[in-house]
N, C-alpha and C positions, 0 to 999 in steps of 0.2 A: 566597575562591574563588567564583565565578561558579555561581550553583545555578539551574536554571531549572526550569517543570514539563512533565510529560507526565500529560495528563488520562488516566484509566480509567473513570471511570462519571461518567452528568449527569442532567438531566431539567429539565422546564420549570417555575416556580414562580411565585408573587406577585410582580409588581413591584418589586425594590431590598428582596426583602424582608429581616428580621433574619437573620444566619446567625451559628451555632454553630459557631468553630471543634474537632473532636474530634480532632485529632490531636496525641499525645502530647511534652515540652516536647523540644527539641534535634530534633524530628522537621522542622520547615521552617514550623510556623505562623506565625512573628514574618515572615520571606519572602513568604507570603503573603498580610499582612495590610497589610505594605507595597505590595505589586502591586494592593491592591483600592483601598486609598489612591487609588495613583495614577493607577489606570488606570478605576475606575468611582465613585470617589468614597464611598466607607464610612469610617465614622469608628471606630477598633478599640476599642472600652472592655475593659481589661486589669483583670483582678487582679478582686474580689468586691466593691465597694465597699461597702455597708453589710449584708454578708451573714452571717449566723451560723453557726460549725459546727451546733450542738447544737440550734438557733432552727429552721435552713433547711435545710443540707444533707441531713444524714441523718434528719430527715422526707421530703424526696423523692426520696431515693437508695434509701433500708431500705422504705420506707411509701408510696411513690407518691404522697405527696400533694404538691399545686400550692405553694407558697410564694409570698404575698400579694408581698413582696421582692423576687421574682423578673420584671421588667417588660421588655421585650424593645421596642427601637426599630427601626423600618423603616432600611432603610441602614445599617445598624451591626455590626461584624464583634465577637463576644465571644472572647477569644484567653486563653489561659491557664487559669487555674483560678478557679472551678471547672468550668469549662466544659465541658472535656476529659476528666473525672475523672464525666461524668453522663449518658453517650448514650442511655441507655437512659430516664432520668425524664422529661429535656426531648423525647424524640423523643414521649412519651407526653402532656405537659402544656404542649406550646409547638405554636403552627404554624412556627416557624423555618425555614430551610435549613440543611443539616450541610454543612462540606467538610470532609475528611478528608486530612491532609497526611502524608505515609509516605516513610520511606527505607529502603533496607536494613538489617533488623532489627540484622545483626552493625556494620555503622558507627554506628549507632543507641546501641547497645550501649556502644562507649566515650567514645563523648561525651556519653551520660547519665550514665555513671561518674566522669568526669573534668567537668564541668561541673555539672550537674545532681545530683549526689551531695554529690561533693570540695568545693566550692564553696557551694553554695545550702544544701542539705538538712541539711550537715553541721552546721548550728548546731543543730538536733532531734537531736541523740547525746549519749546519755549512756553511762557504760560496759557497763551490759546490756543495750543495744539500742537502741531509739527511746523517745526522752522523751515518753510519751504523755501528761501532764498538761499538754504547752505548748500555749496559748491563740494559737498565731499561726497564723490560718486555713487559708493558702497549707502551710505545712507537716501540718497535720490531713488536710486533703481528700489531699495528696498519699499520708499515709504509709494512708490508708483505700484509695485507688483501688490501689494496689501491692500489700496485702494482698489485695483480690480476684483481680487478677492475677497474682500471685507470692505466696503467703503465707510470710512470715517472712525476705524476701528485703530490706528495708530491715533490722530487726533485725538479720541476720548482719552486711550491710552493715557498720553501726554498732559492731556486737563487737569486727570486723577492719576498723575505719578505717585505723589507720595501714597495715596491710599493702595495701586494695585501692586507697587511694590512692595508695600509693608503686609501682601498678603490676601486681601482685598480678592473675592473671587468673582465678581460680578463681569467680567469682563470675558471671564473662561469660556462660555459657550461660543462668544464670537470669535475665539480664537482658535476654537475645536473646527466651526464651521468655513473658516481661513483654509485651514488644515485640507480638512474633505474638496473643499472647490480647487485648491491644488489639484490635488491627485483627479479630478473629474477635469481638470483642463487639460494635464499631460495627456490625458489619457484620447482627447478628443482630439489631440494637434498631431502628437506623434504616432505611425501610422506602427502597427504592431509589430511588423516586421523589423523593425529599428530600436526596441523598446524594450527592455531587459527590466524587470519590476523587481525586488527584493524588499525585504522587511528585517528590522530589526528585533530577532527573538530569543529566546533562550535556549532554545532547542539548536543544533547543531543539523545542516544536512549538507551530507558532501557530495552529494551527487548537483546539488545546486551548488554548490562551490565549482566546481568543474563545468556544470552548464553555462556560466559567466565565460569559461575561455571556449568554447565552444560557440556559443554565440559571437564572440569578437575574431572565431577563426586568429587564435594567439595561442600559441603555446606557453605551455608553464613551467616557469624555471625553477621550478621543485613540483611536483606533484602535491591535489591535495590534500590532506589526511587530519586527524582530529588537532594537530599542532597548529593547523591554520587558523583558529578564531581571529576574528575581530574585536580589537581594544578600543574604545573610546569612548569619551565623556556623554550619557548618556541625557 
Protein backbone atom coordinates (compact mmCIF):
# COMPACT_ATOMS: atom_id res chain seq x y z
CA UNK A 1 0.00 0.00 0.00
CA UNK A 2 1.02 3.41 -0.84
CA UNK A 3 1.79 5.33 2.54
CA UNK A 4 2.85 8.84 2.14
CA UNK A 5 3.48 11.71 5.03
CA UNK A 6 1.73 14.60 6.40
CA UNK A 7 4.31 16.76 8.24
CA UNK A 8 3.13 18.22 12.06
CA UNK A 9 5.99 19.99 13.51
CA UNK A 10 9.74 21.25 11.99
CA UNK A 11 12.26 23.77 12.62
CA UNK A 12 15.49 24.98 11.23
CA UNK A 13 18.79 23.02 11.81
CA UNK A 14 22.56 22.39 10.71
CA UNK A 15 23.16 21.70 7.40
CA UNK A 16 22.41 17.82 6.14
CA UNK A 17 22.91 17.34 9.70
CA UNK A 18 22.82 13.65 11.58
CA UNK A 19 19.14 12.82 12.37
CA UNK A 20 17.71 10.34 14.89
CA UNK A 21 15.09 8.39 13.58
CA UNK A 22 12.60 8.04 17.23
CA UNK A 23 9.69 6.55 15.87
CA UNK A 24 8.74 3.29 17.01
CA UNK A 25 9.49 -0.07 14.60
CA UNK A 26 6.31 -0.97 12.06
CA UNK A 27 5.51 2.97 12.81
CA UNK A 28 6.88 4.17 8.95
CA UNK A 29 10.67 4.81 9.82
CA UNK A 30 12.01 2.15 7.21
CA UNK A 31 9.43 4.61 4.58
CA UNK A 32 11.12 7.36 5.64
CA UNK A 33 14.44 6.59 5.46
CA UNK A 34 13.82 5.53 2.02
CA UNK A 35 12.33 9.05 1.12
CA UNK A 36 15.59 10.82 2.55
CA UNK A 37 17.65 8.30 0.52
CA UNK A 38 16.13 9.45 -2.40
CA UNK A 39 15.10 12.62 -2.10
CA UNK A 40 17.96 14.48 -0.07
CA UNK A 41 20.56 12.10 -0.15
CA UNK A 42 21.21 10.34 3.69
CA UNK A 43 22.79 7.29 3.94
CA UNK A 44 20.39 5.14 6.89
CA UNK A 45 22.88 3.21 9.16
CA UNK A 46 20.51 0.54 10.80
CA UNK A 47 20.82 -1.72 13.64
CA UNK A 48 23.89 -0.73 16.74
CA UNK A 49 26.84 -1.80 14.99
CA UNK A 50 29.50 -2.24 17.49
CA UNK A 51 27.35 -1.11 20.36
CA UNK A 52 26.93 -2.91 23.86
CA UNK A 53 23.75 -3.53 26.00
CA UNK A 54 25.46 -3.31 29.37
CA UNK A 55 28.97 -1.29 27.87
CA UNK A 56 26.62 1.61 26.16
CA UNK A 57 23.08 1.57 26.42
CA UNK A 58 22.03 1.56 29.69
CA UNK A 59 24.94 3.87 30.93
CA UNK A 60 23.07 6.48 28.63
CA UNK A 61 19.56 5.62 28.96
CA UNK A 62 19.70 4.85 33.22
CA UNK A 63 22.83 7.41 33.85
CA UNK A 64 23.00 10.09 31.20
CA UNK A 65 26.15 9.60 30.42
CA UNK A 66 27.71 10.13 26.76
CA UNK A 67 29.06 6.74 25.25
CA UNK A 68 32.66 7.13 23.59
CA UNK A 69 30.78 4.37 20.81
CA UNK A 70 28.27 6.56 20.19
CA UNK A 71 29.68 8.80 16.86
CA UNK A 72 26.98 10.39 14.77
CA UNK A 73 27.69 11.31 10.96
CA UNK A 74 26.52 14.47 9.08
CA UNK A 75 23.98 13.30 6.40
CA UNK A 76 23.05 10.00 7.96
CA UNK A 77 19.66 8.92 9.07
CA UNK A 78 20.02 6.26 12.21
CA UNK A 79 16.81 3.99 11.94
CA UNK A 80 15.94 1.22 14.30
CA UNK A 81 17.32 0.41 17.45
CA UNK A 82 18.69 1.63 19.35
CA UNK A 83 17.74 4.68 18.18
CA UNK A 84 14.30 4.76 18.73
CA UNK A 85 14.43 3.03 22.25
CA UNK A 86 16.68 6.67 23.56
CA UNK A 87 15.02 10.23 22.90
CA UNK A 88 15.49 11.30 25.81
CA UNK A 89 19.76 10.45 26.39
CA UNK A 90 20.57 11.46 22.62
CA UNK A 91 18.41 14.67 22.62
CA UNK A 92 20.57 15.24 25.94
CA UNK A 93 24.16 14.10 24.59
CA UNK A 94 24.04 14.50 20.72
CA UNK A 95 23.38 17.78 18.49
CA UNK A 96 21.35 15.56 15.97
CA UNK A 97 17.95 16.17 14.55
CA UNK A 98 14.92 13.80 15.60
CA UNK A 99 12.09 13.00 13.15
CA UNK A 100 9.47 11.32 14.52
CA UNK A 101 7.38 8.89 12.19
CA UNK A 102 3.68 7.94 13.86
CA UNK A 103 0.47 6.23 12.72
CA UNK A 104 -2.55 5.45 14.32
CA UNK A 105 -1.74 3.92 17.55
CA UNK A 106 -4.56 1.07 17.11
CA UNK A 107 -3.11 0.05 13.34
CA UNK A 108 0.09 0.50 15.06
CA UNK A 109 -1.03 -1.97 17.37
CA UNK A 110 -1.42 -5.01 15.25
CA UNK A 111 1.18 -4.84 13.02
CA UNK A 112 3.55 -4.61 16.10
CA UNK A 113 1.83 -7.78 17.16
CA UNK A 114 1.76 -9.57 14.26
CA UNK A 115 5.12 -8.38 12.78
CA UNK A 116 7.08 -6.97 15.29
CA UNK A 117 6.28 -9.62 18.09
CA UNK A 118 5.05 -12.85 16.00
CA UNK A 119 7.83 -12.74 13.83
CA UNK A 120 11.14 -10.78 15.23
CA UNK A 121 10.90 -10.69 19.07
CA UNK A 122 9.49 -14.12 19.28
CA UNK A 123 12.87 -15.80 19.35
CA UNK A 124 13.37 -13.82 23.16
CA UNK A 125 10.42 -16.14 24.59
CA UNK A 126 10.74 -18.52 26.85
CA UNK A 127 7.79 -20.12 28.76
CA UNK A 128 7.77 -17.38 31.65
CA UNK A 129 8.11 -14.47 29.78
CA UNK A 130 11.14 -12.87 28.14
CA UNK A 131 14.32 -14.59 28.06
CA UNK A 132 16.25 -12.02 29.83
CA UNK A 133 19.87 -13.50 29.88
CA UNK A 134 19.87 -13.23 25.76
CA UNK A 135 22.86 -11.43 24.68
CA UNK A 136 21.25 -10.38 21.22
CA UNK A 137 21.31 -6.53 21.45
CA UNK A 138 18.34 -5.60 19.18
CA UNK A 139 16.20 -7.84 21.30
CA UNK A 140 17.62 -6.25 24.92
CA UNK A 141 17.12 -2.50 23.97
CA UNK A 142 13.79 -3.57 22.67
CA UNK A 143 12.41 -5.74 25.67
CA UNK A 144 14.05 -2.42 28.09
CA UNK A 145 12.36 0.39 25.95
CA UNK A 146 8.61 -1.62 26.21
CA UNK A 147 9.17 -2.09 29.85
CA UNK A 148 9.32 1.63 30.42
CA UNK A 149 6.40 1.98 28.29
CA UNK A 150 4.27 -0.96 29.05
CA UNK A 151 5.82 -2.70 32.01
CA UNK A 152 5.19 -6.39 31.79
CA UNK A 153 3.53 -6.18 28.52
CA UNK A 154 6.27 -8.16 26.42
CA UNK A 155 6.43 -10.80 29.34
CA UNK A 156 2.50 -11.60 29.09
CA UNK A 157 3.14 -11.35 25.49
CA UNK A 158 5.53 -14.20 25.69
CA UNK A 159 3.31 -16.38 28.39
CA UNK A 160 0.41 -16.21 25.83
CA UNK A 161 2.37 -16.66 22.46
CA UNK A 162 0.46 -19.02 20.98
CA UNK A 163 -2.83 -17.43 21.82
CA UNK A 164 -1.94 -13.57 20.86
CA UNK A 165 -0.37 -14.92 17.80
CA UNK A 166 -3.06 -16.97 16.71
CA UNK A 167 -4.97 -13.72 17.01
CA UNK A 168 -5.94 -13.40 20.49
CA UNK A 169 -6.84 -9.50 21.04
CA UNK A 170 -6.57 -9.14 24.55
CA UNK A 171 -3.40 -7.87 24.59
CA UNK A 172 -4.23 -4.74 21.92
CA UNK A 173 -4.95 -2.08 24.27
CA UNK A 174 -1.65 -2.31 26.03
CA UNK A 175 -0.16 -2.20 23.01
CA UNK A 176 -2.15 0.93 21.75
CA UNK A 177 -1.18 2.39 25.13
CA UNK A 178 2.87 1.51 24.43
CA UNK A 179 2.23 3.21 21.31
CA UNK A 180 0.66 6.79 22.91
CA UNK A 181 3.47 6.81 25.90
CA UNK A 182 5.96 6.66 22.98
CA UNK A 183 4.98 9.58 21.21
CA UNK A 184 4.38 11.48 24.93
CA UNK A 185 8.11 10.68 25.84
CA UNK A 186 9.52 11.99 22.50
CA UNK A 187 7.77 14.47 22.78
CA UNK A 188 8.76 15.48 26.50
CA UNK A 189 12.83 14.81 25.89
CA UNK A 190 13.31 16.33 22.53
CA UNK A 191 12.96 20.02 22.61
CA UNK A 192 10.76 21.19 19.56
CA UNK A 193 13.17 22.96 17.74
CA UNK A 194 15.02 19.59 16.80
CA UNK A 195 11.88 17.55 16.33
CA UNK A 196 10.42 17.03 12.81
CA UNK A 197 6.86 14.80 13.57
CA UNK A 198 5.24 13.14 10.39
CA UNK A 199 2.62 10.56 10.20
CA UNK A 200 1.78 8.00 7.99
CA UNK A 201 -1.44 8.81 5.77
CA UNK A 202 -3.09 8.44 2.78
CA UNK A 203 -3.25 11.78 1.80
CA UNK A 204 -0.29 13.17 -0.11
CA UNK A 205 1.16 16.78 1.16
CA UNK A 206 4.08 18.30 -0.51
CA UNK A 207 4.48 21.12 1.03
CA UNK A 208 5.34 18.87 4.08
CA UNK A 209 7.60 16.88 1.85
CA UNK A 210 9.65 19.85 1.39
CA UNK A 211 9.33 21.06 5.01
CA UNK A 212 11.48 17.82 6.09
CA UNK A 213 14.53 19.52 3.80
CA UNK A 214 13.83 22.71 5.08
CA UNK A 215 14.01 21.83 8.55
CA UNK A 216 17.39 19.62 8.01
CA UNK A 217 18.72 23.06 5.93
CA UNK A 218 19.55 19.95 2.87
CA UNK A 219 18.88 20.39 -0.31
CA UNK A 220 17.02 18.17 -2.51
CA UNK A 221 18.40 16.15 -5.24
CA UNK A 222 15.24 16.24 -7.12
CA UNK A 223 12.53 18.48 -6.10
CA UNK A 224 9.44 17.30 -4.43
CA UNK A 225 6.41 16.52 -6.37
CA UNK A 226 3.59 13.87 -6.43
CA UNK A 227 6.32 11.04 -7.69
CA UNK A 228 7.86 11.17 -4.32
CA UNK A 229 5.42 8.91 -2.20
CA UNK A 230 6.56 6.71 0.29
CA UNK A 231 6.61 2.77 -0.11
CA UNK A 232 6.64 0.59 2.62
CA UNK A 233 5.21 -2.43 4.57
CA UNK A 234 2.64 -0.93 6.45
Amino acid sequence: MRALLVVMAGAAAAHCPPVIGTGLPKAGTRSLAHYMQQALGYETYKFAGGLDFERDFIPLVVEGRRSDSVVLKNKTFYDDYPWYAAPCAFAKTTTARFVVMERNCSAWAASAIHQLFCRWLRGGCVSGGFNASTTRFGYQVTFHHFERLASGLIDDACRSQRDVCGGDTRLVPRFVAACEAHSRLVRDCVPPSRLFAARLDVSFNRTGLEGLGHFLECQYKKPPDESWGVFGQR
